[in-house]
N, C-alpha and C positions, 0 to 999 in steps of 0.2 A: 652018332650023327646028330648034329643040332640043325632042329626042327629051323624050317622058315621063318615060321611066325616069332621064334626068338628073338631074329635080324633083323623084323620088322621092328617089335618092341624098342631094339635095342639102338636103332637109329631114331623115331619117333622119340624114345625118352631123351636121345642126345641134343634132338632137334629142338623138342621144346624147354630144355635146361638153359641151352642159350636164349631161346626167345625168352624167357622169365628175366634171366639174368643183364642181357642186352634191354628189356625193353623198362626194367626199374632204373639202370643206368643211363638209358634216356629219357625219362620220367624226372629223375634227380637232377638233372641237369648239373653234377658237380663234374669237374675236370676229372681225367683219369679214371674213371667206372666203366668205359665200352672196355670191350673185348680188343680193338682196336687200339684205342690208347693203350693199354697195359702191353701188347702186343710190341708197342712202341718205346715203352718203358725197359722191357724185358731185353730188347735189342741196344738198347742203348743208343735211340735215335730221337730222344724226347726225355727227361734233357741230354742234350750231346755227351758223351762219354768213348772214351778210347776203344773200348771194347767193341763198337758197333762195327771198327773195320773186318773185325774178323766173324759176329754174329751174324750182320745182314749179308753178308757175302753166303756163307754158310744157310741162312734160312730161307734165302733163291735159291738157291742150289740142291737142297732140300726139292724144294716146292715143285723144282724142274725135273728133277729124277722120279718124283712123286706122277709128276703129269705124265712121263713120258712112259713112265711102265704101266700105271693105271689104264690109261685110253685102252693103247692094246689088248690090253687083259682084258678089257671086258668088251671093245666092239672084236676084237678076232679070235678071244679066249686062248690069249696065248701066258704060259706062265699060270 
């Protein structure tokens, strides 16, 4: 069984990996260093590339199965 306090850690380190990471990238103020922009790179929505028709489609869609089965699961403990 993995203790609680793991899960704590283990969201906490997550947590603050990106605030270090997100906030030298706004600190630098150079293009392309948020979490965001690369986000937008990766998809191929910045600059435009063919790929993004099938990425961003997919990475909603993601997001939205994501949403849909999370909520449940944790306000009615279902799954």
């Amino acid at each position: 069984m993995i203790p609680e306090w793991m899960w704590i850690v283990w969201l906490i380190t997550a947590a603050a990996g990106f605030a270090v990471l997100e906030t030298i990238a706004l600190a630098n103020r150079r293009d392309g260093d948020t979490l965001s922009e690369n986000i937008r790179r990766w998809l191929g929505i910045t600059p435009p590339s063919l790929h993004r028709r099938i990425s961003v489609p997919v990475f909603v869609g993601v997001l939205i199965l994501f949403v849909v089965w999370f909520l449940p699961h944790i306000v009615f403990n279902i799954l």
